[in-house]
TORKOL-4160 file (C-alpha; in steps of 0.2 Angstrom, whole numbers, padded with zeros to 4 digits, m for minus):
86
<pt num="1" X="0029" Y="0566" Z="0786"/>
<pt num="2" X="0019" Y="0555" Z="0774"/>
<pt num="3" X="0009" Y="0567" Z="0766"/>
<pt num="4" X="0012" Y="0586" Z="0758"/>
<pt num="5" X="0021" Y="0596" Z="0770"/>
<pt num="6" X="0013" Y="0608" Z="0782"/>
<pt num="7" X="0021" Y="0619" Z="0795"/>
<pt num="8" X="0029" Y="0615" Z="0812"/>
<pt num="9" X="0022" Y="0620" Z="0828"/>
<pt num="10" X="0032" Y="0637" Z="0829"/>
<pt num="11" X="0028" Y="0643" Z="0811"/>
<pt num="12" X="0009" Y="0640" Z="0817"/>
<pt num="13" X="0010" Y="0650" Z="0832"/>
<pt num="14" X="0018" Y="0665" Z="0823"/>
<pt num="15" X="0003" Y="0664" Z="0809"/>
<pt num="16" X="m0009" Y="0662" Z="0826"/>
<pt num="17" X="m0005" Y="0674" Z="0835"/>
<pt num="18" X="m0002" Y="0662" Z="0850"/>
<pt num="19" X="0012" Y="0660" Z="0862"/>
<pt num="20" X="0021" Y="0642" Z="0855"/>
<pt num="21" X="0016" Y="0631" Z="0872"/>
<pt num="22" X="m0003" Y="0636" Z="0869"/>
<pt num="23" X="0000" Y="0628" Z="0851"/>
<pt num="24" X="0010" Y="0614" Z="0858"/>
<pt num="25" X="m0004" Y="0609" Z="0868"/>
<pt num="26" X="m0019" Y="0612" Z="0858"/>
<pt num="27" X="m0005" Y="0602" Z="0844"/>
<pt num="28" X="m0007" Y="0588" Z="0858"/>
<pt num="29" X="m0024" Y="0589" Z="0862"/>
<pt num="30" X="m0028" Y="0587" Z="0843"/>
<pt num="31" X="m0019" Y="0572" Z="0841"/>
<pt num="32" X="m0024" Y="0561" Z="0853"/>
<pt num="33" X="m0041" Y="0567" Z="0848"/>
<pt num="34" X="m0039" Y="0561" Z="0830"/>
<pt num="35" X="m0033" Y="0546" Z="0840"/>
<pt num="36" X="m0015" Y="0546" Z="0834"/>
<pt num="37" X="0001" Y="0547" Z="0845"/>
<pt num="38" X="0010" Y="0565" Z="0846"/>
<pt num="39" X="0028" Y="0558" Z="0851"/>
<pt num="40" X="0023" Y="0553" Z="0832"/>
<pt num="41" X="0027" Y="0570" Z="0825"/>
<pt num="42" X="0041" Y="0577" Z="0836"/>
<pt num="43" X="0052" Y="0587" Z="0825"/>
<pt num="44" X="0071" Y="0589" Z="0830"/>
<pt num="45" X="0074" Y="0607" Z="0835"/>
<pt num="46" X="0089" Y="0617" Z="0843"/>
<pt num="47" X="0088" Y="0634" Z="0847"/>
<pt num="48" X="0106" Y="0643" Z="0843"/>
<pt num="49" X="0115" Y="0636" Z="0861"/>
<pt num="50" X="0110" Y="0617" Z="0854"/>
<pt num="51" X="0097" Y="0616" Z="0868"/>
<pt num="52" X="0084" Y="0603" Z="0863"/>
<pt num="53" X="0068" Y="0611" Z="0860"/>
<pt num="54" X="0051" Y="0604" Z="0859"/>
<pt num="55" X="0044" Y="0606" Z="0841"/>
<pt num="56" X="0030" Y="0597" Z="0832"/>
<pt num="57" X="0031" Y="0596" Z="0811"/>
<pt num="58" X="0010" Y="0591" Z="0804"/>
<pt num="59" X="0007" Y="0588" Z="0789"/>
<pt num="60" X="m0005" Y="0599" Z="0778"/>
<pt num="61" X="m0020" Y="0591" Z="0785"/>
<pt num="62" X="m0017" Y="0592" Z="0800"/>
<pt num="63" X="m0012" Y="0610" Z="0799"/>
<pt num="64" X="m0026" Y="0615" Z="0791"/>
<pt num="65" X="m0037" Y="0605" Z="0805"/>
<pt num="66" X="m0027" Y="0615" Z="0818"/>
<pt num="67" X="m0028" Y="0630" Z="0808"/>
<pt num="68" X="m0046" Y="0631" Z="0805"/>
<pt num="69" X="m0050" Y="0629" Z="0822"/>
<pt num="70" X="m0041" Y="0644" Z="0826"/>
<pt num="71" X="m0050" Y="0655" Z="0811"/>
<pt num="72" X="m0069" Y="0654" Z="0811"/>
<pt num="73" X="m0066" Y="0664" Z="0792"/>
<pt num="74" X="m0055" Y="0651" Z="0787"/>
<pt num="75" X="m0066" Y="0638" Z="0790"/>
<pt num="76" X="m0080" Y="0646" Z="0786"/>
<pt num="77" X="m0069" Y="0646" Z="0768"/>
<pt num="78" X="m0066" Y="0630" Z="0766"/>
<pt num="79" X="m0083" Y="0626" Z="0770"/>
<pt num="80" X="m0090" Y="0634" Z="0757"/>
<pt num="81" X="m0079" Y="0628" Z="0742"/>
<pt num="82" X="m0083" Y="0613" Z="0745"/>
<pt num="83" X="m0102" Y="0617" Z="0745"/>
<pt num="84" X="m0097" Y="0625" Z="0727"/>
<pt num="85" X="m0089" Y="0607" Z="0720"/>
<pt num="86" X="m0101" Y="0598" Z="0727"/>
């Protein structure tokens, strides 16, 4: 990643509360929405057989844009400090 690391896809759905495909496929939906191409941020992930498993790693931006989508508090948050510096 080129920026600050965030989390991964599977990290995301633990904090969310969400089953991991869910996040997989609002991940997807994201991205192609911020027009940038999700094979892009395909992590490499094995579960403990070595099966290949479907993973995506975002920066912190993007995980907060996921995030906060998720949490109406969060946003809510962030919202209002930047009202305060501005």
């Amino acid at each position: 990643m080129s920026k600050r690391e965030g989390m991964n896809s599977r990290q995301i759905a633990e904090h969310a509360g969400k089953p991991h495909d869910v996040v997989l496929a609002d991940i997807e939906k994201m991205l192609i929405e911020l027009s940038l191409n999700p094979s892009d941020y395909l992590e490499d992930c094995k579960d403990a057989t070595g099966l290949s498993l479907k993973q995506y790693a975002l920066d912190i931006d993007l995980t907060m844009t996921l995030l906060t989508g998720y949490d109406p508090m969060m946003l809510f948050a962030i919202i209002k400090r930047i009202d305060e510096l501005s």
